[in-house]
N, C-alpha and C positions, 0 to 999 in steps of 0.2 A: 504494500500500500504506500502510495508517495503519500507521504505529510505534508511536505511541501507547497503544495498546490490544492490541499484541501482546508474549505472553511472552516472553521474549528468549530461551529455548531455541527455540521455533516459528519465529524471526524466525531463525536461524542454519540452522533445518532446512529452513525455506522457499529460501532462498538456496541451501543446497547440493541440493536437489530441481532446483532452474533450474538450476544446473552440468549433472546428471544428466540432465538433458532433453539435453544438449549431446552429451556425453562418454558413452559407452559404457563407457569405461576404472576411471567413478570408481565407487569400490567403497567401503561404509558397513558395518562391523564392530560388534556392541554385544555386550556382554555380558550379556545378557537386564535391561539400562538401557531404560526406556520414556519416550516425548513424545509429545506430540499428533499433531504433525508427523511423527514418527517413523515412524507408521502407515501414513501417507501413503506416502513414500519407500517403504516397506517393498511395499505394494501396486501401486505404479505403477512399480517396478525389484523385481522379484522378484530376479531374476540378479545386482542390484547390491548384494543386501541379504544378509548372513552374522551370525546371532544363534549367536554361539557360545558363550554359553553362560556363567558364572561360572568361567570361566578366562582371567583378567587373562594372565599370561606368555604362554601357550598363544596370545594372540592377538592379542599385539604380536609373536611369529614367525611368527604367520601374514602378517599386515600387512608385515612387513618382505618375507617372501617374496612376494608379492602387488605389492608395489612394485618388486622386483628385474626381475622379470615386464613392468615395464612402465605396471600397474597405478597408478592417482591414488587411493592410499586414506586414508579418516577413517575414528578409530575412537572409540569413544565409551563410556563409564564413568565411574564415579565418582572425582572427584578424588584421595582419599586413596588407592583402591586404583591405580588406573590407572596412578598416579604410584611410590608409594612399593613396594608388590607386586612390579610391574618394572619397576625401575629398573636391574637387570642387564642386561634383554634389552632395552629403550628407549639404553641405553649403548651397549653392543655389536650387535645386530640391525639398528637403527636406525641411531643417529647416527655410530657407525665408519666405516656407509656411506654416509652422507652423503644416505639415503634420502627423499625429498619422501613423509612420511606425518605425518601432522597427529592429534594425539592430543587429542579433547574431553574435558574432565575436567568436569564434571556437580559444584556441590555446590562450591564455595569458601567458605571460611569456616567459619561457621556454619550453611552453607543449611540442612542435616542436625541441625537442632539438638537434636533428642529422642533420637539413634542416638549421643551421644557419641563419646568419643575417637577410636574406629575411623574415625569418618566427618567429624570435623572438619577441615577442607583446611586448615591455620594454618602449616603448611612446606613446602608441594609448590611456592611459586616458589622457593623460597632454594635446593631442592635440583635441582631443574629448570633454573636458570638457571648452573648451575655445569656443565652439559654445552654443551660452545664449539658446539658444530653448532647448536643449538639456539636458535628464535626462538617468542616467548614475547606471548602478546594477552591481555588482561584490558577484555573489553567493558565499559560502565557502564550502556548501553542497549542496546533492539532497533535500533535500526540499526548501531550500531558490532559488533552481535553477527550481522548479514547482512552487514555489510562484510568481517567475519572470516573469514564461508569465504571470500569471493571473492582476498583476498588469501593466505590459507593454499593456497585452489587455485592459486595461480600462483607460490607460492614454491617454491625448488628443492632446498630442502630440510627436515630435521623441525620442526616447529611444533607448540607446546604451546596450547590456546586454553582458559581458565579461565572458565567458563560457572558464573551464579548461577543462581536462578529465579526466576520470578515479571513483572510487569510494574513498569517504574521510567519517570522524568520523562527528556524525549528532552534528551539531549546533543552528540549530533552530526547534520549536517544532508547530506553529502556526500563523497565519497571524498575531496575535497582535505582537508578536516576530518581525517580516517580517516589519511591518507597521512603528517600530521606525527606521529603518534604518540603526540599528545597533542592538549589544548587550554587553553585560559583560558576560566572559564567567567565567574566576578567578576574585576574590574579589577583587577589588581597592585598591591597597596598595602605597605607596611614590613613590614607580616605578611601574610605570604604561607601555604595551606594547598595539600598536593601532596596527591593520593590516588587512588585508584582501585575500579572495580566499585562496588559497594552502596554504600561508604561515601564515593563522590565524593559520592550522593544526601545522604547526612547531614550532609557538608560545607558546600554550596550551602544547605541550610535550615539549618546552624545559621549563617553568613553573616548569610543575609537576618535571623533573627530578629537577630544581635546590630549589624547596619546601624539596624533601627529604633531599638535606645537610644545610635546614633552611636558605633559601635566600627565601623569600617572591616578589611577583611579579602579579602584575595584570593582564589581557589579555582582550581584547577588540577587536570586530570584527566590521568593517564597510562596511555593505550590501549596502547600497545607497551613493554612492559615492557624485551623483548631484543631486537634491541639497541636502549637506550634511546636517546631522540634527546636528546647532551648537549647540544650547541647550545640545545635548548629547556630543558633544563634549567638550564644557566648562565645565559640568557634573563632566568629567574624569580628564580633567586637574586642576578642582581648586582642584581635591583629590589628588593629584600626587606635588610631589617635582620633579620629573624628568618622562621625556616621551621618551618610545621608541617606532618609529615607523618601521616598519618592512612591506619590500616588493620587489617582485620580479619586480621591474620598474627602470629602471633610478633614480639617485635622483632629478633630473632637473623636475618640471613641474606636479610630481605623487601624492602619496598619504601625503607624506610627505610636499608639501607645500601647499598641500590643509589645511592641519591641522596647520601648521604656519600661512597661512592667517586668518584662525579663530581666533586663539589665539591673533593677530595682531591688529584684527580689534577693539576686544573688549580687549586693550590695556593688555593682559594677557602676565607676562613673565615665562616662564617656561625653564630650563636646557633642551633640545633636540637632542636625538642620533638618526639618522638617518641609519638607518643597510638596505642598500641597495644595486643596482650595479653604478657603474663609469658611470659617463657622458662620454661614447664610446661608437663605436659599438665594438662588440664581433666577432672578426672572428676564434672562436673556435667552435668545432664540439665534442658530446660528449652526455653520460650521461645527465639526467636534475641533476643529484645528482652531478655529475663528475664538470658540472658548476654552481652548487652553490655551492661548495666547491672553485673552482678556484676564487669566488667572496665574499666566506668568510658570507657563508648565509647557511652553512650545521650545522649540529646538532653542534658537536665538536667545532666550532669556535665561535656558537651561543650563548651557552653555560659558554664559556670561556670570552665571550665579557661583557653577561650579569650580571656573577658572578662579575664583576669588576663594573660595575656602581652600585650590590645593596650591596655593602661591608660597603657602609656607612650607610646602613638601616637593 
């Protein structure tokens, strides 16, 4: 299978089509959410395929009952609603029971960048990761996003998986890859960059370009948000004089105080630039480019940020 050239929604739908070839049991929910792949599934498991419709609640209880039954099921919608919509009945339906249903959230970030605030995903991990049952994936490519279901299918209980769009440059090469929960993508240098999904992409080229005017820079990806693997995290920052973490979320509650709680716990101090968006909502309409530029997370400013904290290294 080339990764390369597959959209990492396709690449996660393909992977769970091959579960389903298996399993009888696994059962795929959407809320009238489409993919290419999608299609597929939908016509090669009739029986395994439930489009129910624009009713988020409505269909994390059905799921939850569908699982209690026995049933292996994903359900799939749009990040903001999926998450934030029900998060009453994802608490209780769900994760109270300890249910193994796996919730695709379509749309992190800015994917949805012309549909505004409704649709922007900028806090569904900060409030997602604060339910203890709950384990938590942010692919950065297609493979790490067909590694996803295969591990979401064999985990025992609820799982969040933060699904972008579109096709990005391959990060991961194999499940051992997949299974730390992370990786190193540039070599661990005084400045270290942690990030995740779309903007591990943006990290790696803004890297390489400021490696050419001899500014050194590490990059680091984190695939398994919850539970983060601290090990690899204290890893990175006892290598690091300074850490930057880098993402397309609020700074409030995301990837960024996940990684200061680590640091925290195991009394680690580290120098920490947070290259994020404002604790706001955004009521602008636009490019995904057009608003991470308006929030100072496009190349040129990323660039210009980073060149200044590695001027001492």
């Amino acid at each position: 299978m080339n990764f390369e050239k597959l959209d990492i929604r396709d690449a996660f739908f393909k992977s769970l089509h091959k579960l389903a070839l298996k399993d009888k049991n696994l059962i795929l929910i959407t809320d009238d959410l489409d993919a290419f792949e999608l299609r597929r599934f939908k016509k090669d498991f009739p029986k395994q395929f439930i489009n129910i419709g624009v009713s988020e609640q409505n269909l994390i209880d059905v799921a939850a009952g569908l699982s209690s039954a026995g049933k292996k099921v994903f359900v799939f919608g749009i990040s903001s609603y999926i998450t934030m919509r029900c998060y009453e009945q994802i608490k209780f339906s769900v994760c109270s029971m300890d249910l193994p249903v796996t919730i695709i959230g379509l749309g992190c970030g800015f994917s949805f960048p012309f549909d505004g605030p409704t649709h922007h995903a900028v806090s569904d991990l900060a409030i997602m990761r604060l339910l203890p049952e709950m384990t938590i994936f942010n692919p950065s490519d297609s493979y790490s996003a067909f590694a996803a279901a295969r591990v979401a299918y064999k985990n025992k209980g609820p799982v969040y998986i933060r699904l972008d769009k579109g096709i990005f440059p391959p990060t991961y090469k194999n499940m051992n890859e997949v299974s730390m929960g992370g990786k190193i993508l540039r070599a661990l240098r005084k400045v270290n960059l942690i990030s995740m999904g779309i903007m591990t992409f943006e990290g790696v080229r803004v890297a390489d370009q400021l490696q050419k005017g001899g500014y050194g820079i590490g990059v680091v990806d984190i695939f398994r948000i919850k539970p983060i693997n601290k090990v690899f995290i204290l890893r990175v920052a006892k290598a690091s004089e300074e850490i930057v973490i880098l993402e397309e979320n609020n700074k409030s509650g995301n990837l960024g105080t996940i990684v200061i709680e680590v640091l925290t716990d195991d009394q680690i101090s580290k120098k920490i630039h947070r290259l994020s968006l404002p604790d706001k909502q955004l009521f602008k309409y636009g490019s995904r480019k057009w608003l991470q530029k308006l929030n100072g997370l496009d190349n040129k400013t990323l660039i210009s940020r980073l060149r200044h904290i590695c001027k001492n290294y």
